[in-house]
C-alpha positions as CSV (number, residue, x, y, z in Angstrom):
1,X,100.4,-64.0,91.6
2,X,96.9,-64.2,90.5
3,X,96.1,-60.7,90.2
4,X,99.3,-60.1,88.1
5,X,98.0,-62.7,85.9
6,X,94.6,-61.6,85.6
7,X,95.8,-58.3,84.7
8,X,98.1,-59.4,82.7
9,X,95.3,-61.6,80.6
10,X,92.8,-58.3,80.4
11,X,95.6,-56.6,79.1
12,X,96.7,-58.9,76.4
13,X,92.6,-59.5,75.1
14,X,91.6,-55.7,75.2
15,X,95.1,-55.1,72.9
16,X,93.4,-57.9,69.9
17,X,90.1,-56.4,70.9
18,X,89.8,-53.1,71.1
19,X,91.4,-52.9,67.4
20,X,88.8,-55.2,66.0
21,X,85.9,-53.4,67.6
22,X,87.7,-49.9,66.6
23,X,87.2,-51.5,63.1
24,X,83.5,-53.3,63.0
25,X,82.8,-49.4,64.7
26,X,84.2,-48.1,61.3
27,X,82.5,-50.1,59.4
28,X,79.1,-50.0,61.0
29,X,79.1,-45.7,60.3
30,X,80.0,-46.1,56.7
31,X,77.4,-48.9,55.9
32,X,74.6,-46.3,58.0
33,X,75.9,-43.5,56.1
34,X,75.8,-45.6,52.9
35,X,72.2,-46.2,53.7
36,X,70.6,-42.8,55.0
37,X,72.5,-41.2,51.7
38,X,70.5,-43.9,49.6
39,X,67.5,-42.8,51.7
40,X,67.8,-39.2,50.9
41,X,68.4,-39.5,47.0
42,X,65.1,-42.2,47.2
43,X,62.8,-39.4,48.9
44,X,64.2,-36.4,46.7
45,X,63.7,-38.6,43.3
46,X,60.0,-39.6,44.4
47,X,59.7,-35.8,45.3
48,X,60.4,-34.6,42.1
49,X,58.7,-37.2,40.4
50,X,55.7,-37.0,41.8
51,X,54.6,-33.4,42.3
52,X,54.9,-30.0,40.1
53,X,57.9,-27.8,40.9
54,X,56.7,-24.2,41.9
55,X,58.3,-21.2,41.6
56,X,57.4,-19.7,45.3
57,X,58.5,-21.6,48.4
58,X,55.2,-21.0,50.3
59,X,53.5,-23.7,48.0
60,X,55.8,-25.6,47.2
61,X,55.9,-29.3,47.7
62,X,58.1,-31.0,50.3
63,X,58.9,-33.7,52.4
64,X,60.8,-33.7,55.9
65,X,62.7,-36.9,56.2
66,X,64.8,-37.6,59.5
67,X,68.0,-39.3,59.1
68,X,70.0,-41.2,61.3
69,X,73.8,-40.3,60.8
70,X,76.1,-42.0,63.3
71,X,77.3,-40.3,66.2
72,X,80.0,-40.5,68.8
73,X,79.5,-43.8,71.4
74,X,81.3,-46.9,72.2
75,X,81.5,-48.8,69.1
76,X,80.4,-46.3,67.0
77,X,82.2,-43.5,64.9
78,X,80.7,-40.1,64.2
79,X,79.6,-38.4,61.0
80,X,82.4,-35.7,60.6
81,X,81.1,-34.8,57.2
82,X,78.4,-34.4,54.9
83,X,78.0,-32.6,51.5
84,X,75.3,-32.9,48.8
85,X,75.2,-30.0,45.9
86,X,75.9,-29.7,42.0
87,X,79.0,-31.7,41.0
88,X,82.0,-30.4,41.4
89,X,83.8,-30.4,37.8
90,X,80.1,-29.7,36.1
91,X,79.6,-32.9,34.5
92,X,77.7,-35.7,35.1
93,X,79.3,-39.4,35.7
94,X,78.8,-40.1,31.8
95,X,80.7,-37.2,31.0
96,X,77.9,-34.9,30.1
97,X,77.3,-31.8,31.6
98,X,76.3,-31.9,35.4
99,X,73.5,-29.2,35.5
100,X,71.1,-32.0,36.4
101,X,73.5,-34.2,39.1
102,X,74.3,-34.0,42.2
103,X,77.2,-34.7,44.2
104,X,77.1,-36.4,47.3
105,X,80.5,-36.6,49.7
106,X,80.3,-37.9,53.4
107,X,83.0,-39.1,55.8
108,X,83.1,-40.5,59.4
109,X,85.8,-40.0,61.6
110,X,88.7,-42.2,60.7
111,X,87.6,-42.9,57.7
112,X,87.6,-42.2,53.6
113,X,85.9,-39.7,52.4
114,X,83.0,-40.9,49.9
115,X,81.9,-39.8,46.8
116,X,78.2,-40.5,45.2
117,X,77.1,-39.0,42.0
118,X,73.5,-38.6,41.6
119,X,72.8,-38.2,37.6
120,X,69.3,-37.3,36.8
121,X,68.5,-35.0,40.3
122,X,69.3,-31.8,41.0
123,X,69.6,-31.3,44.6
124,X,71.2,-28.2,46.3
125,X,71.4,-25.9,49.0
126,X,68.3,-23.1,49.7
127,X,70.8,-20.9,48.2
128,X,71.8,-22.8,45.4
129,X,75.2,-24.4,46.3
130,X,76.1,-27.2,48.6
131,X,74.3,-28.6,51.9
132,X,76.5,-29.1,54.1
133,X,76.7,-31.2,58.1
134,X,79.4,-31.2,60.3
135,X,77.8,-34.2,63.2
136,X,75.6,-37.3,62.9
137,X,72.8,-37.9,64.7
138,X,69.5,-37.2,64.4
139,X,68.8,-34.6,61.1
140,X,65.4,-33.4,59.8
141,X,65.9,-32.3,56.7
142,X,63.6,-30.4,54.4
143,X,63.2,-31.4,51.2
144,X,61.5,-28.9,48.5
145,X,61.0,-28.9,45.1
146,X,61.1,-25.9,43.2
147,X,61.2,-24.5,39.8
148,X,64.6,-22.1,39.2
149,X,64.6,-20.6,36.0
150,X,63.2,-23.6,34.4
151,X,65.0,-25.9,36.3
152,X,63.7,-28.7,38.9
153,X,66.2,-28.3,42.0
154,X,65.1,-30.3,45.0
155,X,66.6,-28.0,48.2
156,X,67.8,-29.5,51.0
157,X,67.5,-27.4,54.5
158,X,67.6,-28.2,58.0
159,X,64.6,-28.1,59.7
């Protein structure tokens, strides 16, 4: 009778709280993913603010920064996806044209998907478009700052 009623009792808590700790796991990946994006717009602004955009990629100047996406554990929900290029309708969040935004998206599993527009940085892929991950964990990303066409664009690469 006592083990059917200690079973029954681990039963009836892990139903109220697995849900709850399903949820603080949810939260927990969108607040990191909140913060490492903040990270990440920080280090590209003081790039570009700080140093000369080149044309050639040999000199130009760059940072490496390592973020810290969330990945797959117990109580913790991975990055399934991560975006950061021009925006996507061409304008700005004023309205203006979007040559110098960016638009960053992210979303962990089980989650929204999240939007940030970044007016006044131009950030993009080496080849011009979006950046794109498909895991957390661990990323060094290359940061460089370069001069296209007249333009300061702030690539983002894997390292």
């Amino acid at each position: 009778m006592r083990v059917l009623f200690t079973v029954a009792l681990t039963v009836a808590v892990a139903g109220v709280v697995l849900p709850a700790v399903d949820v603080a796991a949810l939260d927990r990946a969108e607040s990191e993913s909140r913060g490492e994006v903040t990270r990440l717009v920080e280090a590209g602004r003081t790039l570009a603010a700080s140093n000369d955009a080149l044309a050639t990629r040999e000199r130009a100047a760059r940072r490496i920064l390592t973020l810290e996406f969330p990945s797959n554990g117990f109580a913790s929900t991975p990055l399934i996806a991560f975006t950061v290029g021009p925006p996507r309708n061409g304008t700005r969040s004023d309205g203006e044209p979007g040559a110098g935004a960016t638009r960053i998206t992210w979303r962990v599993a089980g989650g929204e998907r999240h939007v940030t527009q970044v007016d006044g940085l131009r950030m993009r892929s080496v080849d011009g478009g979006r950046f794109r991950l498909h895991e957390g964990g661990r990323q060094r990303l290359v940061l460089t700052l370069l001069d296209r066409g007249g333009r300061r664009v702030v690539t983002v690469s894997r390292q």
